[in-house]
N, C-alpha and C positions, 0 to 999 in steps of 0.2 A: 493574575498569578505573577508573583514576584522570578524576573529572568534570571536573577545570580541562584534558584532553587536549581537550574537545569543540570549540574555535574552532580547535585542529589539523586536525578533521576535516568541520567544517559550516563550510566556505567563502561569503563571502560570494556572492548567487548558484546556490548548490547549492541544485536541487530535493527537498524532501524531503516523506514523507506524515506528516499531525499526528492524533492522538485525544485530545479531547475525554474527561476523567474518568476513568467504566469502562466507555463506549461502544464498542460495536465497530467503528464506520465508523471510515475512513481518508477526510480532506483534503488534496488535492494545497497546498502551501506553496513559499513560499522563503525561503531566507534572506535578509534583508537588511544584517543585522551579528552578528559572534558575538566575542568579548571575554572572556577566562577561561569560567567557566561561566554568561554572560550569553547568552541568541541571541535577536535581535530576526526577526519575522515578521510578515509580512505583517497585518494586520487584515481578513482576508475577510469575506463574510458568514455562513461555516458560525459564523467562531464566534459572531457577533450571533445565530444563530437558537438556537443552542447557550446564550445569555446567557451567554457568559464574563464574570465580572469579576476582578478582583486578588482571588486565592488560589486559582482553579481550577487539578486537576489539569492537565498535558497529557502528552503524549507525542508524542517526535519520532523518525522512524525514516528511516536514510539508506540505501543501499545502496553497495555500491561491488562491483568485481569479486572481490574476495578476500571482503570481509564484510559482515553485518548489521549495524549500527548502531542500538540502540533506548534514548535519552536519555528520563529520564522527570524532572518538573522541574513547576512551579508559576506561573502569571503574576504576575513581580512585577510588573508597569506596563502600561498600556496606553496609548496615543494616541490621541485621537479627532479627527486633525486630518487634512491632509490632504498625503500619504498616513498611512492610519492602520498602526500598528502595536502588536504585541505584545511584549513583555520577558518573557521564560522565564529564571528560574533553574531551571540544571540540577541535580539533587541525586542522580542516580544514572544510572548508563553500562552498560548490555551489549554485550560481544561478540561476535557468532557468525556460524560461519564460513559462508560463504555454499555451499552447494551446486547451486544452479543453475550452469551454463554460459553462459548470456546472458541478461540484462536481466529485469528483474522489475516488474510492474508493477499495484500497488494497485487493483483494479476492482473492479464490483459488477456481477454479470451474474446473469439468469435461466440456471437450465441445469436437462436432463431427464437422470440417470444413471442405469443400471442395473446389476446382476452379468451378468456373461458369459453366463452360464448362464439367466439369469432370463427374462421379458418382459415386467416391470414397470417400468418408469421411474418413478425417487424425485425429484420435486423438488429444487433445488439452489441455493445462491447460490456463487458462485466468488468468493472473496477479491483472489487474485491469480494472475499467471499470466504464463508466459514460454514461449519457444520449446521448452522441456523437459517444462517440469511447470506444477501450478496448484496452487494451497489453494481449499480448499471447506465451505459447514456442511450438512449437512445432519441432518434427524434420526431415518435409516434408520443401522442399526449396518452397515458392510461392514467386511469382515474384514482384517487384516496384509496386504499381498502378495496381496490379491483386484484378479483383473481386471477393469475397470467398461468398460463404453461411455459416451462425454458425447456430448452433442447441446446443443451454448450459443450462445445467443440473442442476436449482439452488435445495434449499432443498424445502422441503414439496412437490414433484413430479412436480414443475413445469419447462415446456420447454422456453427459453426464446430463439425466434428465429429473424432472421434478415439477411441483406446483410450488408458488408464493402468493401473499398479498403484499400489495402495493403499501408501504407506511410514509413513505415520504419522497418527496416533490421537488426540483428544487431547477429553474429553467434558466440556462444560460447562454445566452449567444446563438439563440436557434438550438439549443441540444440541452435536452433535459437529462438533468442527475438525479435518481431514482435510488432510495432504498427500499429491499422485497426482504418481507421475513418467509422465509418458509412452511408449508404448511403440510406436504405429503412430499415424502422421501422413500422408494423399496430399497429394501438390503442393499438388493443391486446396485442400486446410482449409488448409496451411500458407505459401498465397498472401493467404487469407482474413484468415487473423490478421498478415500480415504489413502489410497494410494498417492493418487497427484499431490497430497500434504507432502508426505513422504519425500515425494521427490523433491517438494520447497525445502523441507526440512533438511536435507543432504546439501542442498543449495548453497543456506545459510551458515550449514556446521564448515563445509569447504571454506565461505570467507571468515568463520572463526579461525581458522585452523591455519588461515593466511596470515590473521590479525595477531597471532601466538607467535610467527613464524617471523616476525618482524616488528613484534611490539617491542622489542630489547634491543631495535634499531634505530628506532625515531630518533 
């Protein structure tokens, strides 16, 4: 994927999640300008805790309905004024096709999983997670195509539970990265989580509604 496509595709405005180097977390961002393979972003404080300066790695990753979008790129500039921002040159572009069916959404949650069959519950963090499926690390090996139960911990005390199979694998550094499609969801859990979107959703309109509030000041 040709990188001068990325100001095609990272609209100004567009929510997108950022990593820091060769960090695992994900940062909610937006865009605030993008210009061949320039995109300017927000200056949060993930990355002051992060100490970004001019030559950190980053990575930018967009979603859309068809596909994954994963820009990895270097900060050429920063602003430390007000509002502050970052300048990412992009240096390299992925494409991949999205498989979920609706909305995906970057999180870190506690969760307790087990095999089917089992009655051990393995610790868990959940990557991301939509009305379908989730990614997960955990660092219990479950098999291809094994069926797990989750039991995930979001805020304000609620459990959000369900069954998945295992679709894909992927072991790094002692900690395996796990995608689980989903297979049985009640009303219930699926009222549950439909709220916690909700609240991401508010999340991201708040730093739209920042990015408006200061886009006529860059």
């Amino acid at each position: 994927m040709n990188v001068e496509a990325v100001s095609a595709i990272l609209k100004e405005g567009s929510p997108v999640s950022t990593r820091i180097g060769s960090g695992s977390a994900w940062y909610r961002n937006i865009v605030y300008k993008s210009e061949n393979n320039f995109v300017h972003l927000s200056l949060i404080d993930r990355y002051l805790e992060n100490i970004v300066i001019v030559g950190t790695q980053i990575s930018i990753k967009f979603f859309n309905e068809f596909f994954v979008y994963v820009f990895s790129g270097i900060i050429h500039n920063i602003y430390a004024g007000y509002p502050g921002y970052v300048i990412v040159q992009i240096t390299d572009a992925e494409e991949i096709i999205n498989t979920r069916l609706s909305p995906r959404y970057d999180i870190y949650l506690p969760a307790n999983l087990k095999p089917e069959w089992d009655s051990i519950f393995f610790f868990s963090v959940i990557t991301d997670i939509s009305y379908g499926g989730m990614a997960f690390m955990c660092s219990h090996r479950f098999d291809h195509s094994e069926e797990v139960q989750v039991m995930a911990y979001l805020p304000l005390n609620q459990v959000f539970q369900t069954k998945g199979k295992v679709i894909r694998r992927n072991i790094k550094n002692g900690i395996i990265d796990y995608s689980m499609q989903f297979t049985e969801i009640s009303e219930q859990s699926c009222g549950i989580l439909s709220k916690y979107f909700a609240r991401l959703d508010a999340e991201n309109a708040a730093l739209y509604q920042q990015f408006l509030l200061h886009s006529g000041r860059q």
